[in-house]
C-alpha positions in Angstrom: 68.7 28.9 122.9 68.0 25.4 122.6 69.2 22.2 124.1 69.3 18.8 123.3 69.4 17.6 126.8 73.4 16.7 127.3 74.2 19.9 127.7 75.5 21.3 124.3 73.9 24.3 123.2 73.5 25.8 119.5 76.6 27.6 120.0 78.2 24.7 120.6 79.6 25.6 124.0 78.5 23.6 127.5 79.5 25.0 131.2 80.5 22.7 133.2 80.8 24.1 137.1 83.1 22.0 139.9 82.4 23.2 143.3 84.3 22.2 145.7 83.2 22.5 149.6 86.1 23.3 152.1 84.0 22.3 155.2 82.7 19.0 153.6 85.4 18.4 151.1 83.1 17.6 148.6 82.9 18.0 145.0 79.8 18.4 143.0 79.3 19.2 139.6 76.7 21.9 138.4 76.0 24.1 135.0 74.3 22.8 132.5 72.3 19.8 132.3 74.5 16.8 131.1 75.5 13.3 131.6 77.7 12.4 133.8 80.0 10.4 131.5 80.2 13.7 129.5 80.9 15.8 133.0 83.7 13.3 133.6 85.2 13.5 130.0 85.0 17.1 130.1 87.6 16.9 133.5 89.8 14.3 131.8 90.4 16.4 129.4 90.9 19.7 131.3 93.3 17.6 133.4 95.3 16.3 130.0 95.4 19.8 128.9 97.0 21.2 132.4 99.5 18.5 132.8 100.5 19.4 129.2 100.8 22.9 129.8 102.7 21.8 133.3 105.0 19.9 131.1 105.6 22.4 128.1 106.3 25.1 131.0 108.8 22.7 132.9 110.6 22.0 129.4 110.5 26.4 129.2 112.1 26.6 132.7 115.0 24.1 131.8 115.6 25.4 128.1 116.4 29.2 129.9 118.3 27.5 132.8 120.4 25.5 130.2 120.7 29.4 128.3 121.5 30.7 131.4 124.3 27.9 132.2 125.8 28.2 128.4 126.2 32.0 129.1 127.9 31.7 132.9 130.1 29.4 131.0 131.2 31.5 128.3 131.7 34.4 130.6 133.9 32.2 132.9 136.0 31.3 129.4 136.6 34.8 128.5 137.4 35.8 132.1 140.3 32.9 132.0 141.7 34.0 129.1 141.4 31.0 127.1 138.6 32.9 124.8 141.4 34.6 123.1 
């Protein structure tokens, strides 16, 4: 397996390993061999991607509560009698 000295292999895949020290609080970044600039866009992007999926699972959340709320309502209709 070759590389061409940023990191990316033939397969096309890179590792890319934070560590983070809990006595130091320290961060370092390990794995492969690769710039820094591509370490950093590597993150940015990993960071995009989570606040995306924190987004998308927020709009989730407030889509079933809304379901939920539609429901309680139409039961409260139908137990007031005004459903008929």
């Amino acid at each position: 397996m070759s590389k061409d000295g940023n990191g990316v292999r033939v397969a096309g895949e890179i590792v890319l390993e934070l560590r983070y020290d809990c006595v130091s609080f320290q961060v370092s970044i390990g794995g492969e061999p690769m710039a820094l600039s591509l370490a950093q866009m590597i993150v940015d992007e990993g960071a995009r991607v989570l606040a995306e999926q924190r987004r998308l699972a927020a709009a989730m959340q407030l889509q079933k509560q809304m379901q939920e709320q539609a429901h309680a309502q139409e039961i409260a209709r139908r137990v007031s009698g005004r459903g008929n």
